[in-house]
BAVEX-215202 format. One record per residue: residue number from 1; chain; residue in one letter; x, y, z of N, C-alpha, C, O, CB in turn. Coordinates in pm, whole numbers, plus 32768, in hexadecimal, padded with zeros to 4 digits. Glycine has a CB too. Layout:
[drense NUM 'A' 'A' [X Y Z] [X Y Z] [X Y Z] [X Y Z] [X Y Z]]
...
//
This chain:
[drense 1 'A' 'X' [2928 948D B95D] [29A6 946B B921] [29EC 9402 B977] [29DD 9416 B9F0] [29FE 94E8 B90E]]
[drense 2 'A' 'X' [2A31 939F B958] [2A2F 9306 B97B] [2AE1 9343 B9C4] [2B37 9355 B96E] [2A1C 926A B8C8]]
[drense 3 'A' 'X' [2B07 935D BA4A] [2B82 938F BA60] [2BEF 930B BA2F] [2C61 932F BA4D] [2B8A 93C1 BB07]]
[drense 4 'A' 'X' [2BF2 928C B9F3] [2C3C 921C B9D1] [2C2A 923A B93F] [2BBA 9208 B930] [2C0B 9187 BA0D]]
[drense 5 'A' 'X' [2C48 9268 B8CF] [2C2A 9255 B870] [2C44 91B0 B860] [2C80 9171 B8B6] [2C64 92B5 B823]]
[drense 6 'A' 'X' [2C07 916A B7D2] [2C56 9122 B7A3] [2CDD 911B B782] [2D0D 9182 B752] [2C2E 9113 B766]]
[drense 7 'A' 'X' [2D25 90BD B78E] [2DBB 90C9 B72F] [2D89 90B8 B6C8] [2D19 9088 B6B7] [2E3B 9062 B73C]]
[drense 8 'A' 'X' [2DF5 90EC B64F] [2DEB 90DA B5EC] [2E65 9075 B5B7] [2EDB 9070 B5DA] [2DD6 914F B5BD]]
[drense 9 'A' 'X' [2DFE 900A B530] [2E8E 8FB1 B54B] [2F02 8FE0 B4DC] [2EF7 9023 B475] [2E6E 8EF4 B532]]
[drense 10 'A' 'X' [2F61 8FAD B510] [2FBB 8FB9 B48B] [2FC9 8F9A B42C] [2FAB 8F24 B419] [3005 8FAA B483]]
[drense 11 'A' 'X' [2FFF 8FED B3AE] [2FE4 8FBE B322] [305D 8F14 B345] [30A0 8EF2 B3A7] [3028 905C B284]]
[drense 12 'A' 'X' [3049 8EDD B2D3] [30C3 8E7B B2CF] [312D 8EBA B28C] [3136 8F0F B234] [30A6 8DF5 B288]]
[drense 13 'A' 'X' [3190 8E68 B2DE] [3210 8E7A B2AF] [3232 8E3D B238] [3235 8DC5 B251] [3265 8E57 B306]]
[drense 14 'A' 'X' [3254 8E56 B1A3] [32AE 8E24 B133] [32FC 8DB3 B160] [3343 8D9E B1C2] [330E 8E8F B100]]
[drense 15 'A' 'X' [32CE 8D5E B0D9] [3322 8CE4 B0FD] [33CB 8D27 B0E9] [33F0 8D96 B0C5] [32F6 8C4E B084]]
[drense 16 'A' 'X' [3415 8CB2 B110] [34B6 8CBB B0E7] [34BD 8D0E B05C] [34E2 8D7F B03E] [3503 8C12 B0CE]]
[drense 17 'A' 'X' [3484 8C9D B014] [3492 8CA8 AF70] [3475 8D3B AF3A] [34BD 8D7A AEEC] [3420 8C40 AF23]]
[drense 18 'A' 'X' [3422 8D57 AF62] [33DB 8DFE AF61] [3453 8E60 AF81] [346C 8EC2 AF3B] [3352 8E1C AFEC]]
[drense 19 'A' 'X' [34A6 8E37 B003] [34F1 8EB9 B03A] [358E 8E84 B010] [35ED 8EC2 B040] [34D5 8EDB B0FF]]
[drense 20 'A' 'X' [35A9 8E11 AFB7] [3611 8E17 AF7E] [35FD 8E40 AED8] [365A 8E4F AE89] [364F 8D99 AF9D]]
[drense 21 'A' 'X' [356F 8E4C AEB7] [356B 8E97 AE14] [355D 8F1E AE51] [3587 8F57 ADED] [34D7 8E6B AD93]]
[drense 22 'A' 'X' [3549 8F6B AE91] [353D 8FD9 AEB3] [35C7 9016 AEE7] [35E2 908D AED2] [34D7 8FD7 AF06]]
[drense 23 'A' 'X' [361A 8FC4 AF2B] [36A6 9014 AF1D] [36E5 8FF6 AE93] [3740 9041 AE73] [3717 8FE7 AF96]]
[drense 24 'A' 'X' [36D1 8FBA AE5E] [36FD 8F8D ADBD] [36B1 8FFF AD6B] [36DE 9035 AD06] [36BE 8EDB AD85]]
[drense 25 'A' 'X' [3663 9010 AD92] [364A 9055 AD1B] [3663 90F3 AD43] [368E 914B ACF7] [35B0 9033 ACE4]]
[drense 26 'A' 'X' [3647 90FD ADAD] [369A 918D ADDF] [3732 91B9 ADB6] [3757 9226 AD8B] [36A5 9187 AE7B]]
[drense 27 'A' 'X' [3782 913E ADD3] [3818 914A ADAC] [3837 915C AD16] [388F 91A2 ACE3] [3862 90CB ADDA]]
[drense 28 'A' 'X' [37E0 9110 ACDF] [37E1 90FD AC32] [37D3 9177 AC0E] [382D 91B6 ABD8] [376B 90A2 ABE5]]
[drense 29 'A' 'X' [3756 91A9 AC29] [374F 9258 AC05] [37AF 929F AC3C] [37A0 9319 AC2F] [36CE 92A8 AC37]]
[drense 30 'A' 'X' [37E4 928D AC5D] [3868 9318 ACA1] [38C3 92E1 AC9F] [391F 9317 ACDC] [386E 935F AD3C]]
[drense 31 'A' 'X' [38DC 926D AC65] [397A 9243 AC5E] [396E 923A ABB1] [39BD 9282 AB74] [39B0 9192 ACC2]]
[drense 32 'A' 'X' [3906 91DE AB56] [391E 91CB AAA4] [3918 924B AA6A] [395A 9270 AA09] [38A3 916E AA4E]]
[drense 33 'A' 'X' [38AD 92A0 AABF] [38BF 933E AA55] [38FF 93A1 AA5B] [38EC 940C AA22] [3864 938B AA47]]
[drense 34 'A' 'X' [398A 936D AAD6] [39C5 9405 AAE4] [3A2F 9401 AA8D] [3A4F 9474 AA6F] [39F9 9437 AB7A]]
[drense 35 'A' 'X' [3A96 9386 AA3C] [3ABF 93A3 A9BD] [3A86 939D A955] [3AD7 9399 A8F9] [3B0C 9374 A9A5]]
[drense 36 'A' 'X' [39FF 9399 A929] [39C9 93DA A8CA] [3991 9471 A8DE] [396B 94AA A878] [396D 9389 A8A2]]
[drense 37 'A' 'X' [398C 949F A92E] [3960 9553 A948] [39F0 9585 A948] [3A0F 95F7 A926] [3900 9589 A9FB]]
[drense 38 'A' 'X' [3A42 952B A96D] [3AE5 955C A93D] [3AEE 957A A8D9] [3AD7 95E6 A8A3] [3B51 950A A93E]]
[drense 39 'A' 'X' [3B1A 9507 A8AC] [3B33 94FB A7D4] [3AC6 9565 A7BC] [3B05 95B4 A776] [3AF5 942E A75F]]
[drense 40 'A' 'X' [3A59 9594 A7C7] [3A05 95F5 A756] [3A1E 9661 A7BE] [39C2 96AD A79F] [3947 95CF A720]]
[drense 41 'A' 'X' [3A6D 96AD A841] [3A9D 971A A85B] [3B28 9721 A7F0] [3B45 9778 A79F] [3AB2 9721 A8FA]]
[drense 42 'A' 'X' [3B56 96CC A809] [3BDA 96D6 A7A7] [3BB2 96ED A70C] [3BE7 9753 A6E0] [3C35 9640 A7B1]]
[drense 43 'A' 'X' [3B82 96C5 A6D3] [3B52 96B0 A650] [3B09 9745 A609] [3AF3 975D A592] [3AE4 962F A65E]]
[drense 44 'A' 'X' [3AED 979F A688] [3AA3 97ED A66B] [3AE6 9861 A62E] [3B42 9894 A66E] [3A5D 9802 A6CC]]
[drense 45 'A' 'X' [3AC1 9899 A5AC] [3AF8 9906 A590] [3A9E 9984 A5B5] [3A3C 9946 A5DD] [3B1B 98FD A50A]]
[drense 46 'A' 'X' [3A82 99F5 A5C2] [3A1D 9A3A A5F6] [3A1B 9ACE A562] [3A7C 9B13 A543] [3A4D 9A68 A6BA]]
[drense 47 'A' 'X' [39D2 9AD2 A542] [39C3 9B30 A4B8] [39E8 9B98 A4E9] [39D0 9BAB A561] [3937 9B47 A46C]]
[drense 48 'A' 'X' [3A35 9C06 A496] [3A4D 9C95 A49C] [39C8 9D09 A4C9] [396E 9D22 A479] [3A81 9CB4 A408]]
[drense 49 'A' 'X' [39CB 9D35 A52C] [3986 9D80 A538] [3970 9E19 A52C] [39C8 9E44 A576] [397B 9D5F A579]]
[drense 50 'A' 'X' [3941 9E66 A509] [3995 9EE7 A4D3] [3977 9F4A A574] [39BE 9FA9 A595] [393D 9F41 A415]]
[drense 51 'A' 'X' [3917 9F20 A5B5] [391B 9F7C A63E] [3974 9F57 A674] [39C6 9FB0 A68C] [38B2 9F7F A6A1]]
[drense 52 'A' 'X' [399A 9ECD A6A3] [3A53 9ED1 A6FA] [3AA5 9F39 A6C3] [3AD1 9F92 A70B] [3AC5 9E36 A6DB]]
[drense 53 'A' 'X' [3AC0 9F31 A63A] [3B17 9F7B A614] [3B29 A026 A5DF] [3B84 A065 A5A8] [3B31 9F32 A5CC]]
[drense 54 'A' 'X' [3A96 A049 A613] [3A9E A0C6 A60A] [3B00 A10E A664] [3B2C A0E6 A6D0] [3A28 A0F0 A618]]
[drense 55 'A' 'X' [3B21 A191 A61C] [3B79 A1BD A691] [3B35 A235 A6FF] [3B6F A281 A74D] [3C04 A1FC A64A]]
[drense 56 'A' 'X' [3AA5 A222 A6E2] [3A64 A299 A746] [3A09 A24A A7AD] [39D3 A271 A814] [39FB A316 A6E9]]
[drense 57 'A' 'X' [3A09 A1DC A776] [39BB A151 A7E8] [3A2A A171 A87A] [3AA5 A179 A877] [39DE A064 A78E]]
[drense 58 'A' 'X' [39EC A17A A8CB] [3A22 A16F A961] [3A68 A0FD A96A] [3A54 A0A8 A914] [39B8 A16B A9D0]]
[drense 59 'A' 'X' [3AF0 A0DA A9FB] [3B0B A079 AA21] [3AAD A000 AA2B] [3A95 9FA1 A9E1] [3B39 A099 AA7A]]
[drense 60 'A' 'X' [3A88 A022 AA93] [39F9 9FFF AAEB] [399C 9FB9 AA82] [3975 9F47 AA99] [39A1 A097 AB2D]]
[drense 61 'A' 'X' [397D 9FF5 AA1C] [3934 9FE2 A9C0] [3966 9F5C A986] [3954 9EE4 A99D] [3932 A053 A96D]]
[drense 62 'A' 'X' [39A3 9FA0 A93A] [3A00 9F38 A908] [3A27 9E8B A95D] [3A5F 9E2E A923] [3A86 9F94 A902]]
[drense 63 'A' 'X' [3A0C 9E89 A9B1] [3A2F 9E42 A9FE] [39B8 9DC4 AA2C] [39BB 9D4A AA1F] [3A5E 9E9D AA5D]]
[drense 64 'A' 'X' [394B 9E26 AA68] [38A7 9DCA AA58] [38A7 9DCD A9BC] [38E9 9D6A A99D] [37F5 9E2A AAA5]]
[drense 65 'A' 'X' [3890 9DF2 A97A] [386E 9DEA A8E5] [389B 9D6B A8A4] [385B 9D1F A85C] [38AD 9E5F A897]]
[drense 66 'A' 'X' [393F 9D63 A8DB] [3985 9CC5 A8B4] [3972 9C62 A8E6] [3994 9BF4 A8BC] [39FC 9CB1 A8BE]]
[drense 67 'A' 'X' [3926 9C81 A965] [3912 9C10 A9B7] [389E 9BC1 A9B4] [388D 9B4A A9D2] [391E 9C32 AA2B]]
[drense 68 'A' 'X' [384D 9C1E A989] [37B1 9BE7 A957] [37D1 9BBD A8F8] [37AE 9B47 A8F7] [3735 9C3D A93F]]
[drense 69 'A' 'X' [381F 9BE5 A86E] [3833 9BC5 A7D3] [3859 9B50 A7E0] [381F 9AFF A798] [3896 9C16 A77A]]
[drense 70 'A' 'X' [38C6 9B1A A840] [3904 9A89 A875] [38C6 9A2C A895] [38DF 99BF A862] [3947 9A87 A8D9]]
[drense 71 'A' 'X' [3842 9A3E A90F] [3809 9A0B A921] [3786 99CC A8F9] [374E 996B A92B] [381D 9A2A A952]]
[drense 72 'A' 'X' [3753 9A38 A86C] [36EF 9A1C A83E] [3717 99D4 A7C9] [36CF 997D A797] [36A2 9A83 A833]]
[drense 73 'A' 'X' [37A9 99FE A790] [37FB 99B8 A701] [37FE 9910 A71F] [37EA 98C5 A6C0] [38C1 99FB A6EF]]
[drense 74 'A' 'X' [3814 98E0 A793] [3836 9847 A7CF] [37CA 9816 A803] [37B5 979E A7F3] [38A2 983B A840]]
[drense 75 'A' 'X' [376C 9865 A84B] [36CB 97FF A85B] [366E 9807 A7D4] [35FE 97D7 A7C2] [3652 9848 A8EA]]
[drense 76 'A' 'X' [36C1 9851 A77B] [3647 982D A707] [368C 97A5 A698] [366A 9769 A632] [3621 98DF A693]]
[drense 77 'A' 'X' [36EB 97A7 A6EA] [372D 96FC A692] [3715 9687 A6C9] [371A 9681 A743] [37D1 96E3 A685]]
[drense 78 'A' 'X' [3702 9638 A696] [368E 95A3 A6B6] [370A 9568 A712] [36F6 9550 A789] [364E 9519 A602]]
[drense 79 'A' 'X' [3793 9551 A6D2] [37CB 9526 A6EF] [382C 9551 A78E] [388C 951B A7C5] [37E5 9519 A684]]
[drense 80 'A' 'X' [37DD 95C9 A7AE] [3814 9602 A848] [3781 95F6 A893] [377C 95BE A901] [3860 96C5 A84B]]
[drense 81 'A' 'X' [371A 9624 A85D] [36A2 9617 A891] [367C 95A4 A8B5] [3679 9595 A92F] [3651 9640 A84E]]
[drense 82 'A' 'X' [3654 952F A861] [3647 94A2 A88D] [368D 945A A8F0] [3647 9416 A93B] [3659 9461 A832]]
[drense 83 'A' 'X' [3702 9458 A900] [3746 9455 A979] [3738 94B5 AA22] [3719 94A0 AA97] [37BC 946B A93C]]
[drense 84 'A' 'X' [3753 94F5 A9F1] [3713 9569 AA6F] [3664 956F AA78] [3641 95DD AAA3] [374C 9626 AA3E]]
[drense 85 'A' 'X' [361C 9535 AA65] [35AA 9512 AA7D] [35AD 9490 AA9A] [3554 9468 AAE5] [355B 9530 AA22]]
[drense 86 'A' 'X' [35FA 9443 AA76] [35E3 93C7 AAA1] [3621 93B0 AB6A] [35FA 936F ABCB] [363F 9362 AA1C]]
[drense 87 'A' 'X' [36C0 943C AB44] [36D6 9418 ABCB] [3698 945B AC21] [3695 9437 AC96] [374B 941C ABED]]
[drense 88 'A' 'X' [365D 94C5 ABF7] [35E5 950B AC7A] [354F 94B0 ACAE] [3509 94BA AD14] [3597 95B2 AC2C]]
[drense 89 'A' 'X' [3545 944C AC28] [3503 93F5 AC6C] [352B 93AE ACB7] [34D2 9396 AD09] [34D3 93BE AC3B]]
[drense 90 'A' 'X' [35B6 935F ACD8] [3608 9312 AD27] [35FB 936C ADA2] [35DD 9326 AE03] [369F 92F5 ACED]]
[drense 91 'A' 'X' [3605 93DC ADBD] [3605 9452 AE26] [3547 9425 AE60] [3527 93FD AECF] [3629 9521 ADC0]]
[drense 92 'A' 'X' [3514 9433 AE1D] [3478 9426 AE3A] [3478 93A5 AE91] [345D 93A6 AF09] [3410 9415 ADA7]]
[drense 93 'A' 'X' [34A4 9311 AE32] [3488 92B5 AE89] [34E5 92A9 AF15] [34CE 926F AF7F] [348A 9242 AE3B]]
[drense 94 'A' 'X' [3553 92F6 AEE7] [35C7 9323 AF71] [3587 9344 AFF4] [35C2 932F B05E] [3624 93B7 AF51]]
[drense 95 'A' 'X' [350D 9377 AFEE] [34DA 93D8 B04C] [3434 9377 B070] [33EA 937B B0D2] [34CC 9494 AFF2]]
[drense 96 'A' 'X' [342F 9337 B007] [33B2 92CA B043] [33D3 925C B0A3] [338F 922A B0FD] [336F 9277 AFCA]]
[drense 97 'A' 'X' [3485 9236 B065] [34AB 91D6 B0D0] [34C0 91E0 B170] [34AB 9191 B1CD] [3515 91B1 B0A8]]
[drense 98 'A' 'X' [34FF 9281 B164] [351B 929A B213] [34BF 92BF B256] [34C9 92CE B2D0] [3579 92FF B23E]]
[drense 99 'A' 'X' [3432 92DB B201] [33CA 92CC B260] [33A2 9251 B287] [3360 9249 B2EF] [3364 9305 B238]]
[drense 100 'A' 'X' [33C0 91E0 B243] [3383 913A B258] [340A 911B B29B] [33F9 910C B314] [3355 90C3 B1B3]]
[drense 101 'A' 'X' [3484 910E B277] [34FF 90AF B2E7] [3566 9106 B332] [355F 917E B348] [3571 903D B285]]
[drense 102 'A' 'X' [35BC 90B9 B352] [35F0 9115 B3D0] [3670 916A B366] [36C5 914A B313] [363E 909D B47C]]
[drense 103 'A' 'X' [3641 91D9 B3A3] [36AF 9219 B361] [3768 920D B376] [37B8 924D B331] [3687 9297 B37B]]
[drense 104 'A' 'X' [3783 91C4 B3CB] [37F0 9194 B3D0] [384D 911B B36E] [38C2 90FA B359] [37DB 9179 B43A]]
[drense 105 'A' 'X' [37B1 90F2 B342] [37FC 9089 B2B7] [37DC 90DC B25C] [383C 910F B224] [37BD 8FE0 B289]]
[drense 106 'A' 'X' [3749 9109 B22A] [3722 914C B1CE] [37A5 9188 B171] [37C7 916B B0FE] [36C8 91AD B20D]]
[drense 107 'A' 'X' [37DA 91DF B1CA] [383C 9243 B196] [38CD 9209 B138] [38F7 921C B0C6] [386D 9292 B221]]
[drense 108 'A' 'X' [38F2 91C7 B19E] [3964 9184 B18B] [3964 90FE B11B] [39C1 90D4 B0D5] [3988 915C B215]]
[drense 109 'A' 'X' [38FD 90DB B124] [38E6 9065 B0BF] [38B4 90A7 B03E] [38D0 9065 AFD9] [3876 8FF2 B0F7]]
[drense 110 'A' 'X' [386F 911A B029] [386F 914F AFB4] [38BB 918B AF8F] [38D9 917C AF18] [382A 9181 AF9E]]
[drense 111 'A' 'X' [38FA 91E1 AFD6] [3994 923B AFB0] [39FE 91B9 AF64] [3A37 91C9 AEF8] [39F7 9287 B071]]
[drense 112 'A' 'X' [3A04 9164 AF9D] [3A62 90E9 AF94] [3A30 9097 AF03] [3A6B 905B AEA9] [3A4E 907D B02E]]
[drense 113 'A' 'X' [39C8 90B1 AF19] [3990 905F AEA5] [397B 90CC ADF1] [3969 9094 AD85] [38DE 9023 AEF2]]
[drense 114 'A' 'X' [3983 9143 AE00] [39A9 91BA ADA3] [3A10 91B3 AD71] [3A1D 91CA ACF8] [39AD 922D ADD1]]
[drense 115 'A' 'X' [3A84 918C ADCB] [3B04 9191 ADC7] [3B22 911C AD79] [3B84 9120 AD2F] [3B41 9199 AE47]]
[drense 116 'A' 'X' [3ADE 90B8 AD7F] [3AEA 9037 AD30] [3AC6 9041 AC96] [3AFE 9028 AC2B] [3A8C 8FCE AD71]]
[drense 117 'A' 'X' [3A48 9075 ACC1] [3A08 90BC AC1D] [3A7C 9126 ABE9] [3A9F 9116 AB74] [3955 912D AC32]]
[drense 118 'A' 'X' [3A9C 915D AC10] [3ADA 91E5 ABF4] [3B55 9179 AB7B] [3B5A 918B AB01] [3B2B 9255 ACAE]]
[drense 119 'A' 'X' [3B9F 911F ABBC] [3C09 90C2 AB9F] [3BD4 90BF AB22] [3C0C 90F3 AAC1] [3C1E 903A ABF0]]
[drense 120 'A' 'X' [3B48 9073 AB1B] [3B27 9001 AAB7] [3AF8 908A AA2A] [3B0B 908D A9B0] [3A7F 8F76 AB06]]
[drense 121 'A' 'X' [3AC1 90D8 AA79] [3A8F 9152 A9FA] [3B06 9190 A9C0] [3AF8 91B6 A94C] [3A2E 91E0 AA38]]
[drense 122 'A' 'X' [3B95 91A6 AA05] [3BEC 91BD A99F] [3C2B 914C A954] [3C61 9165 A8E9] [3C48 9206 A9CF]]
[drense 123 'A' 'X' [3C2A 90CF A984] [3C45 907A A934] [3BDF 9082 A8A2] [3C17 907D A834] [3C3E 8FFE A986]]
[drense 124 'A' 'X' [3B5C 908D A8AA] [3B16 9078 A836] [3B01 911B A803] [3AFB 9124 A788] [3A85 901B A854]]
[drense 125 'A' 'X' [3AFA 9169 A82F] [3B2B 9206 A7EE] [3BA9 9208 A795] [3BC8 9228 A722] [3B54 9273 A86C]]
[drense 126 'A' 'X' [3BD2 91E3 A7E6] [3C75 9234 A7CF] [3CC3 91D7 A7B9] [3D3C 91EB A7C9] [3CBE 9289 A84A]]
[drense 127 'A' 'X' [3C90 9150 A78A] [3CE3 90D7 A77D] [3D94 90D6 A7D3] [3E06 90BE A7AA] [3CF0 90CA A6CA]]
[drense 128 'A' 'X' [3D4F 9104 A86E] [3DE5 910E A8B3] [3DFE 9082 A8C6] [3D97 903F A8C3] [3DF2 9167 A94C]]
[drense 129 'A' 'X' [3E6E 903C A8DA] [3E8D 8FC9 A92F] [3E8C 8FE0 A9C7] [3EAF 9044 AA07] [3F11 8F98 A90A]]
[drense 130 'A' 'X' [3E46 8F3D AA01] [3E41 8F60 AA6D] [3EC8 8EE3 AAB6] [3ED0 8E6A AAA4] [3D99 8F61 AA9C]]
[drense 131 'A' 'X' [3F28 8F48 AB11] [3F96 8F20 AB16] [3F85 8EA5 AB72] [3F19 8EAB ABAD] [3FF0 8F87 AB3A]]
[drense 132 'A' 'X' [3FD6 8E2D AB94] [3FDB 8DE3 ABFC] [3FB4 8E2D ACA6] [3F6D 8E00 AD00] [406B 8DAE ABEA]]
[drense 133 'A' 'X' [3FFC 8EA1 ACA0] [3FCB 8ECC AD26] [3F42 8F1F AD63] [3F0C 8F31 ADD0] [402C 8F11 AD47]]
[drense 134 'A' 'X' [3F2B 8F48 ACD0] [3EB1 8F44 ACED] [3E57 8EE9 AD03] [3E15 8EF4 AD6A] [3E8E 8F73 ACB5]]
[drense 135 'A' 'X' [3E45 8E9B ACC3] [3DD7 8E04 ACF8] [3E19 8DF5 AD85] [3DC7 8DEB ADE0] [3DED 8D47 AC87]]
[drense 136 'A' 'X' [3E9E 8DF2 ADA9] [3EA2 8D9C AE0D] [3E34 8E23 AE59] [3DBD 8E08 AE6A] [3F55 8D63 AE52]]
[drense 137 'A' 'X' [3E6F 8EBD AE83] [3E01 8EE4 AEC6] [3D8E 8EE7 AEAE] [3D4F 8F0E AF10] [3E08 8F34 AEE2]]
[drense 138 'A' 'X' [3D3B 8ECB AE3F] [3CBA 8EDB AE12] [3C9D 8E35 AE78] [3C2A 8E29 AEA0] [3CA1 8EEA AD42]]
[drense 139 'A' 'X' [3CE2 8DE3 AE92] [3CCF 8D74 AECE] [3CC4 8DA3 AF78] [3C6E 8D91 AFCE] [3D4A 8D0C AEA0]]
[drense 140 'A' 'X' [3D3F 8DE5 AF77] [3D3C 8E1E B031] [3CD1 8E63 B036] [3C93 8E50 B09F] [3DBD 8E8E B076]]
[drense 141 'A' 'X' [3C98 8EB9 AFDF] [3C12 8F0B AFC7] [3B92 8E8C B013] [3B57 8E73 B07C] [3BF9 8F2F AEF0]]
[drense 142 'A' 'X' [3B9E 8E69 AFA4] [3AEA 8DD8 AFC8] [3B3C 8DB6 B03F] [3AEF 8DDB B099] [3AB6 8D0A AF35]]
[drense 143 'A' 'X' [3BA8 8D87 B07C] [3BBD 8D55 B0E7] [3B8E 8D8B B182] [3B63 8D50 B1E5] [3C31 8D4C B0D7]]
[drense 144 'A' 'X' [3BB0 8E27 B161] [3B5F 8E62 B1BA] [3AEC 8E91 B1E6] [3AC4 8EB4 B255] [3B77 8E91 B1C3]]
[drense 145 'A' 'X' [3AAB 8E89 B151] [3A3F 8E9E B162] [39F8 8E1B B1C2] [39A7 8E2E B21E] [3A10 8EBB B0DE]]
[drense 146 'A' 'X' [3A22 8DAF B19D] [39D2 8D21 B1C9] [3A26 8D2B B24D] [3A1D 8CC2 B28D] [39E6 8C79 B15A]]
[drense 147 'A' 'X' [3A62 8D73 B27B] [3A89 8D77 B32F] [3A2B 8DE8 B359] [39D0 8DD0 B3A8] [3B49 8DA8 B362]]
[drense 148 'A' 'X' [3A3F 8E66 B328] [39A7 8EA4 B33C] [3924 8E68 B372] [38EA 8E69 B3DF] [397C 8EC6 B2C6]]
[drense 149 'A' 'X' [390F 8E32 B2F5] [3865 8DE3 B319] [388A 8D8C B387] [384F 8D91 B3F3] [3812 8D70 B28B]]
[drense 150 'A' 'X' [3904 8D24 B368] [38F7 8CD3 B3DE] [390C 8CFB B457] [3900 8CA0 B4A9] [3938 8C79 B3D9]]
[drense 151 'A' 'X' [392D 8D7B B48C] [396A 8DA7 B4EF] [38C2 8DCA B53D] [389E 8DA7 B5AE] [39E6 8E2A B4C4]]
[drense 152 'A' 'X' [387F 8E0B B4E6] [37E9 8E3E B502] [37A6 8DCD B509] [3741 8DE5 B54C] [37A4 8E9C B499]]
[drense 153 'A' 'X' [37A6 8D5E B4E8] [3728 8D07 B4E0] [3755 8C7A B578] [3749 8BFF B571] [371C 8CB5 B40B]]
[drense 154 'A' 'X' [3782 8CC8 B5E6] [37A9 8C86 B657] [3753 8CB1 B699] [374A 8C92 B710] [3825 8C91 B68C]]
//
């Protein structure tokens, strides 16, 4: 047995372009679908059930019983499901990135960048207006982010 192994070399590193669609698309998923998993929590009516309302059903009972009924009533709607699958995939590539870059931007530039989505998904959900002060911070937002990177790339 050779006491020097070989090194092994390193994979390559992702271009730029690669690790700015990858916080983009991380932020997109957890910032465009969390007012649409809104609107269809809100939207949701949940059918009468006749075990909640028994009167010999336990607290307790009663209680998991509604909570599963809730939870299974809203992931079986396209319109809460498709979103919440889309953002647990955003979570997936969340967790591919901080194994590849430093987790000190990672975090902050996707959190930051959700928050942007988050803006733009209630604008097209919920046809909210988005006020003057918001852009201006959605502007201080990218601003920091690009002091971030630039702060790291010295």
């Amino acid at each position: 047995m050779d006491p020097n192994p070989p090194l092994q070399p390193s994979p390559p590193t992702p271009s730029l372009f690669r690790w700015i669609l990858g916080f983009l698309l991380v932020g997109a998923c957890w910032g465009l679908t969390t007012p649409f998993m809104r609107r269809a929590a809100i939207n949701y009516t949940p059918p009468t059930r006749p075990s909640l309302s028994d009167p010999n059903t336990s607290w307790l009972r009663k209680k998991v019983l509604g909570i599963w009924y809730a939870v299974i009533g809203v992931l079986s709607r396209p319109a809460y499901a498709v979103p919440l699958l889309l953002n647990v995939t955003g979570s997936v590539w969340f967790f591919v990135l901080i194994g590849q870059a430093e987790l000190s931007l990672t975090v902050p530039i996707t959190n930051s960048l959700a928050f942007l989505f988050t803006v733009l998904g209630e604008w097209w959900a919920e046809k909210k207006v988005i006020s003057r002060d918001t852009w201006i911070g959605m502007a201080l937002v990218l601003g920091g982010i690009a002091l971030c990177v630039q702060s790291k790339s010295r």
